[in-house]
C-alpha positions as CSV (number, residue, x, y, z in Angstrom):
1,X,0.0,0.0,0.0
2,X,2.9,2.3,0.7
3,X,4.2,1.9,-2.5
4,X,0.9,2.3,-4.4
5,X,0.3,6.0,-2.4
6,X,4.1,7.1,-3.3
7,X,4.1,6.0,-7.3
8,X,1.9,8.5,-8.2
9,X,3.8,11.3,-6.7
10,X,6.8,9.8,-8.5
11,X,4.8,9.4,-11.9
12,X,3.1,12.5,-12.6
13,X,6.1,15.0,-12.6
14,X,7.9,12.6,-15.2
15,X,3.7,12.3,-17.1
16,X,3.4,16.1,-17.2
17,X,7.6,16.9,-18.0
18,X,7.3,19.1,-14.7
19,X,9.8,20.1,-12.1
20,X,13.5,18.9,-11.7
21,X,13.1,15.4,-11.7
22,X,11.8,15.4,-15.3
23,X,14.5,17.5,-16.1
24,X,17.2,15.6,-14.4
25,X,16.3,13.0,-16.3
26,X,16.9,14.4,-19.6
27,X,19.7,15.8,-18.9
28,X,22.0,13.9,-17.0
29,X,20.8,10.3,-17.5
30,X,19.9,11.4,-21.3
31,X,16.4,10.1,-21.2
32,X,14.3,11.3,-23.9
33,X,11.4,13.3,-23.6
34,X,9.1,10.4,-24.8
35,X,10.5,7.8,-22.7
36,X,10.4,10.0,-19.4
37,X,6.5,11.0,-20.5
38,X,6.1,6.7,-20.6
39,X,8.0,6.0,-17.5
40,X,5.8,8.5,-15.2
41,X,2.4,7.4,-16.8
42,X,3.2,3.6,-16.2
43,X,4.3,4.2,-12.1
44,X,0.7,6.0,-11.9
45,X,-0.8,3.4,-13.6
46,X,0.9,0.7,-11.3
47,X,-1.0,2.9,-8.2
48,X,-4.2,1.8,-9.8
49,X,-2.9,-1.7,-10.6
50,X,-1.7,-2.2,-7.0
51,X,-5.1,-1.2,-5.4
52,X,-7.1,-2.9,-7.6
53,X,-4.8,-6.0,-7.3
54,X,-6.2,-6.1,-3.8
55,X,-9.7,-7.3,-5.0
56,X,-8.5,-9.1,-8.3
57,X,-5.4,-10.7,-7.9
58,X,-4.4,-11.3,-11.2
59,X,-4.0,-7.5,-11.8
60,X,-2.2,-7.0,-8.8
61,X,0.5,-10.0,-9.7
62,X,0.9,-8.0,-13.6
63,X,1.2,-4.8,-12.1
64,X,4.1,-5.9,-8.9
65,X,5.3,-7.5,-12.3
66,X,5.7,-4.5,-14.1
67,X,6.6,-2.1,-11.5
68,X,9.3,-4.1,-10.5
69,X,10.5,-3.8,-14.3
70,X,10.3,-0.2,-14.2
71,X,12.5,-0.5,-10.8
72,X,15.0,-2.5,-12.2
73,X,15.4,-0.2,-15.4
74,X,15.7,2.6,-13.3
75,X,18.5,1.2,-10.8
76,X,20.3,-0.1,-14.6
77,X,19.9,4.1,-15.9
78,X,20.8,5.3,-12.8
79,X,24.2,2.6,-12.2
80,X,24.9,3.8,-15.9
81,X,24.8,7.2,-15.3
82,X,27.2,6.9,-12.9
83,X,25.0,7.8,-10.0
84,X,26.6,5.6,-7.5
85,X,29.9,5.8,-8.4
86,X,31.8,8.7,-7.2
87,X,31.3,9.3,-3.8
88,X,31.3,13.1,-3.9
89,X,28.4,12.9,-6.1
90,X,26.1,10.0,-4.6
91,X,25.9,12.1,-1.2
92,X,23.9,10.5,1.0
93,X,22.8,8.1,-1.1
94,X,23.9,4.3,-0.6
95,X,24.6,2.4,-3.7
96,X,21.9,-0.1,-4.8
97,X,24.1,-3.2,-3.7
98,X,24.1,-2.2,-0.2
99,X,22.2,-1.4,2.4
100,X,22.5,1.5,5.6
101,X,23.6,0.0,8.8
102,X,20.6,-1.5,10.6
103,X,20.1,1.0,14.1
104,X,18.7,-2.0,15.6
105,X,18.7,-3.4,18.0
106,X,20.4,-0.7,19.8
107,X,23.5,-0.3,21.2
């Protein structure tokens, strides 16, 4: 559920070619403007897929299918792009092959 209430905040910058994200995308990972305008429609459409998979699990299993696709190309653009690389420019970002220490159980 989580992820169905996120994905379309996600999606519909990239849908309408709004705001930075869109942008970023063109420019540094050299998306084009059709492929962006794809991408943020389909992560809206897997919201509706994901609820709706609730009551009819068929559509749920195609759209965790195809989000996960869409997940996967975007950690394969992102490792291209260099994203994770260079430590100066990841920030706080961890790469997608690790994880953050776990703060539990305390110490």
């Amino acid at each position: 559920m989580l992820l169905a209430l996120v994905s379309p905040a996600a999606g519909a910058p990239k849908a309408l070619l709004k705001g930075d994200v869109s942008a970023g995308l063109q420019s540094h990972m050299g998306l084009s403007a059709g492929l962006v305008r794809f991408v943020g429609p389909a992560e809206v459409a897997a919201t509706g897929g994901l609820i709706i998979g609730l009551f009819w699990q068929p559509l749920g299993i195609a759209a965790a299918i195809g989000f996960t696709i869409t997940m996967i190309g975007a950690v394969g653009f992102h490792a291209k792009a260099g994203d994770y690389a260079d430590p100066a420019t990841r920030g706080t970002r961890w790469p997608p092959s690790s994880s953050p220490p776990s703060p539990w159980p305390p110490r």
